[in-house]
C-alpha positions as CSV (number, residue, x, y, z in Angstrom):
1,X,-27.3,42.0,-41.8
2,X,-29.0,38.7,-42.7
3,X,-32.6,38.3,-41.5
4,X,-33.7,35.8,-38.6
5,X,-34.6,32.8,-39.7
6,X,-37.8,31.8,-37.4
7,X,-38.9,27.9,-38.2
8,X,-43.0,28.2,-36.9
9,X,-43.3,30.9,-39.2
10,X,-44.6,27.9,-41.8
11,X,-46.5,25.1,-40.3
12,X,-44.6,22.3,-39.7
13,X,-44.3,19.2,-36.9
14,X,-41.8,21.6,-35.0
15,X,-45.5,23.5,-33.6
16,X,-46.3,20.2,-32.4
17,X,-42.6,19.8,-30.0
18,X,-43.2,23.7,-29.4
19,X,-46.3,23.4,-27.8
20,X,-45.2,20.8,-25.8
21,X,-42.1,22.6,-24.5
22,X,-44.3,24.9,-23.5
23,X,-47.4,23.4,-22.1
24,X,-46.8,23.2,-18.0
25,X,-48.4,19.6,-17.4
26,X,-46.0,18.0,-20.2
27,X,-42.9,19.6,-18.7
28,X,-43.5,17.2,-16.1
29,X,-41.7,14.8,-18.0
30,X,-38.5,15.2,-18.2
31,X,-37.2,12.9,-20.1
32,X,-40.1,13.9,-22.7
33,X,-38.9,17.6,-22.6
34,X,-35.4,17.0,-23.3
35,X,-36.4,15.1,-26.7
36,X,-38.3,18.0,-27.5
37,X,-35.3,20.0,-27.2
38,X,-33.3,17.7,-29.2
39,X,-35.8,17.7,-32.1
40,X,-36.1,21.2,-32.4
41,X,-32.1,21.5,-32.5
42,X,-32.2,18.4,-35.3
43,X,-34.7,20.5,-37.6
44,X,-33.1,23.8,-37.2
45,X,-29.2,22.4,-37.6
46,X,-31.0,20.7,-40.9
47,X,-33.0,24.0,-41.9
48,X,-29.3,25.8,-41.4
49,X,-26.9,23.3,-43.4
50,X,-28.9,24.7,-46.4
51,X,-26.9,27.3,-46.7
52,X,-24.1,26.0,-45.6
53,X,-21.1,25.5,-48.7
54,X,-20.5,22.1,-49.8
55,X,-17.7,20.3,-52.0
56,X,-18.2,17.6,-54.4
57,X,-16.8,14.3,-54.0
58,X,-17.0,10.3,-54.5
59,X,-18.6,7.9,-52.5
60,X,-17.5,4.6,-53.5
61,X,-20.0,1.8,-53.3
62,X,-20.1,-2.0,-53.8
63,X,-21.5,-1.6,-57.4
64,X,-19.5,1.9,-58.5
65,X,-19.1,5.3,-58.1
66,X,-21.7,8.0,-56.7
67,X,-21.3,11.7,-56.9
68,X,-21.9,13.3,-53.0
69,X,-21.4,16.5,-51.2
70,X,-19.8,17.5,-47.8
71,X,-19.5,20.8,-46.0
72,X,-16.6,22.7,-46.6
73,X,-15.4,23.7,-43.5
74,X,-14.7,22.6,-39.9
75,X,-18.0,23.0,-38.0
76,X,-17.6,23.6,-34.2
77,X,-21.2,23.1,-32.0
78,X,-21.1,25.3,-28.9
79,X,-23.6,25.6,-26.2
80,X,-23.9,27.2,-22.6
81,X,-23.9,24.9,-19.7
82,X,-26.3,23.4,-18.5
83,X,-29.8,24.2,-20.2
84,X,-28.0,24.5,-23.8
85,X,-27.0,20.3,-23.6
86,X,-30.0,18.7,-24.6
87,X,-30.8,21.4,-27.5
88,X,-27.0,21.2,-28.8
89,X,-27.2,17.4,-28.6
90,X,-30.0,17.5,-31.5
91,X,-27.1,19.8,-33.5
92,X,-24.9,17.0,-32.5
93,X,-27.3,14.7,-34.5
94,X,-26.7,16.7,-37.7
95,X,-23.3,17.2,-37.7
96,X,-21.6,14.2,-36.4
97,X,-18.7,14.7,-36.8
98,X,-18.4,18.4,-35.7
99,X,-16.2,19.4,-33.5
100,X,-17.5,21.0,-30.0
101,X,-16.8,24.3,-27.4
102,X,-18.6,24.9,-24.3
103,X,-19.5,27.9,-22.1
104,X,-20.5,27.9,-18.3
105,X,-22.7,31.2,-17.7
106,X,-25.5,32.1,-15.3
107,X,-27.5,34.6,-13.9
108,X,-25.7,36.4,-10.7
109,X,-27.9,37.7,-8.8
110,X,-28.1,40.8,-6.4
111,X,-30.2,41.2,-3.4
112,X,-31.6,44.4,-4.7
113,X,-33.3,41.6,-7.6
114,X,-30.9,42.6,-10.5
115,X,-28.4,40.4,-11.6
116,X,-25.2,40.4,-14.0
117,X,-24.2,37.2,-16.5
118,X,-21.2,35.4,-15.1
119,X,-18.9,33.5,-17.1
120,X,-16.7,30.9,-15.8
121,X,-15.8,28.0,-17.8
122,X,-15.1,27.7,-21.4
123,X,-13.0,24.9,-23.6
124,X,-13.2,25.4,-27.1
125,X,-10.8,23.9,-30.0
126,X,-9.7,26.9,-32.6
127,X,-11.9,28.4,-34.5
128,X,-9.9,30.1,-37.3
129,X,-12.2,29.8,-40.8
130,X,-14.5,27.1,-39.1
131,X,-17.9,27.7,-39.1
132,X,-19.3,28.1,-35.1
133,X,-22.4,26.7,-34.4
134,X,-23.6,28.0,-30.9
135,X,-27.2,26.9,-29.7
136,X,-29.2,27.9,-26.3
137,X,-32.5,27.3,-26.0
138,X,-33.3,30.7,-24.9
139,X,-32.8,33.6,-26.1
140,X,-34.0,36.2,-23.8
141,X,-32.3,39.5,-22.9
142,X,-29.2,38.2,-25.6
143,X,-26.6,39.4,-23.2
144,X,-25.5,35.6,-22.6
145,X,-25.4,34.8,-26.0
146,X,-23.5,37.9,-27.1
147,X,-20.8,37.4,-24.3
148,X,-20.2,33.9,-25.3
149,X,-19.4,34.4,-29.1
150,X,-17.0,36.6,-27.5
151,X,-15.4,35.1,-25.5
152,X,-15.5,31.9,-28.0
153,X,-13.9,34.5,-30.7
154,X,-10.7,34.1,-28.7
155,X,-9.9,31.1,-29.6
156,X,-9.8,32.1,-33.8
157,X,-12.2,34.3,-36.0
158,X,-14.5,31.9,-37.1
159,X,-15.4,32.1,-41.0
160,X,-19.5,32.0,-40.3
161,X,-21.2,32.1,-36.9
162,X,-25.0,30.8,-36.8
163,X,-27.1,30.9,-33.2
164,X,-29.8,28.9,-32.4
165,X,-32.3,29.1,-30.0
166,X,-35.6,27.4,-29.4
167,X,-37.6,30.5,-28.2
168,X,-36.5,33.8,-28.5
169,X,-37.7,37.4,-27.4
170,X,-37.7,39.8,-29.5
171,X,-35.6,42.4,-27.3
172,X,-32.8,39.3,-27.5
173,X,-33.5,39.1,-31.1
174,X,-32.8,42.9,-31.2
175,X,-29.9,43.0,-29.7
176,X,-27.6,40.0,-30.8
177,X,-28.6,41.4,-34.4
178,X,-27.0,44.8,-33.0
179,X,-24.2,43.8,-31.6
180,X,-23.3,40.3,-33.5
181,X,-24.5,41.7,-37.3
182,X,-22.4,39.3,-38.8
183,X,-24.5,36.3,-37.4
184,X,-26.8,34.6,-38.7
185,X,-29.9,33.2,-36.2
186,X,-31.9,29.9,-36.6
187,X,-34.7,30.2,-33.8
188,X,-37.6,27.8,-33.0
189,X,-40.1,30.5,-32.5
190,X,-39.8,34.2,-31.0
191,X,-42.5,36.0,-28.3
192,X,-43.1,39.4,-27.6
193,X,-42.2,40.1,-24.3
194,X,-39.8,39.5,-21.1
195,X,-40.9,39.6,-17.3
196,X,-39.7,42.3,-15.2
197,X,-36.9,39.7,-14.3
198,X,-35.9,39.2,-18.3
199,X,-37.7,35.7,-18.6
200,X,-39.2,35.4,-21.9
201,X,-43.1,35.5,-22.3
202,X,-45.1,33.0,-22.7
203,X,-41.8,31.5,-23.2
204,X,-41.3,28.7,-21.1
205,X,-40.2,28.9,-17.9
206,X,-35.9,27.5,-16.8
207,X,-34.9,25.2,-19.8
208,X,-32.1,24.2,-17.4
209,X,-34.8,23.0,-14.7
210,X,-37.2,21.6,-16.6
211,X,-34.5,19.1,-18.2
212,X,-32.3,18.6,-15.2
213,X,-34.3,19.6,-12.2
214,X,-34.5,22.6,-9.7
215,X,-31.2,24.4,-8.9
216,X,-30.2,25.8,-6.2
217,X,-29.7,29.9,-6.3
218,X,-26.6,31.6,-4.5
């Protein structure tokens, strides 16, 4: 089972779009706080397509020949409506030319306070021997995450499957690792604790919200 692979472990300019995901007076801008999402998706798509396989080939310029690389397979971003568009756009960045799936979920929730993930949407090419790429910026309890590559897995066994998220808890991290072993996660930076209502802590607050603005909750 491959080890997490957490990107503020080292010091890097990533600390510097953390913290300001985080902070509460610069989530005030909105516009500010999806960038930040899309940087963080940027360096962690780079950080992954490291190990990614490549084949050699020519690039033809106007003077000659160079010797390049590609990616071997078919990559496929996924993300989960709505929070996951910003942070899947910065994926977008890295692989261009990728092809893309995406999953409606949310929170259903219960008078009695608990709630049950939902999932109602999802459109998704086929994913037999691509690699699928799925980022959300939060990865909190994991059940969200964990229902999606399943119901994504539908449409093809994928040959790798890498998930990215910005912050992570470490009961999320726990339990994609138990019941997705063969993926591989990419996470921005991963906290200790969830709230009584499986928010992450410090985390940093709705992702959804603070890029989009207040829903409404039925």
């Amino acid at each position: 089972m491959p080890l997490p692979f957490v990107l503020n472990e080292q010091p890097s300019i990533a600390d510097h779009y953390i913290a300001q995901l985080r902070d509460k007076d610069v989530q005030q801008d909105r516009w500010r706080f999806r960038q930040n999402m899309e940087r963080l998706g940027n360096l962690l798509a780079y950080e992954m397509s490291k190990q990614l396989a490549y084949e050699s080939y020519e690039v033809e310029t106007v003077l000659g020949k160079a010797d390049s690389r590609r990616v071997q397979s078919t990559m496929v971003l996924g993300t989960i409506l709505r929070a996951g568009l910003p942070f899947h756009q910065g994926t977008l960045y890295a692989f261009d030319d990728a092809e893309n799936a995406f999953i409606s979920a949310y929170r259903k929730h219960h008078k009695n306070g608990t709630f049950e993930i939902e999932i109602e949407y999802v459109s998704c090419p086929n994913l037999k021997d691509k690699i699928l790429v799925i980022a959300d910026p939060m990865l909190a309890t994991g059940a969200s995450m964990v229902l999606a590559v399943n119901a994504l897995r539908r449409f093809g066994v994928p040959s790798e499957v890498h998930v990215l998220a910005a912050i992570a808890a470490e009961a999320g991290v726990d339990y994609v690792r138990q019941e997705l072993p063969y993926a591989k996660l990419w996470l921005g930076a991963v906290d200790a604790e969830l709230t009584a209502q499986s928010y992450i802590a410090p985390g940093l607050g709705d992702a959804g919200d603070l890029s989009y603005g207040e829903k409404i909750q039925r």
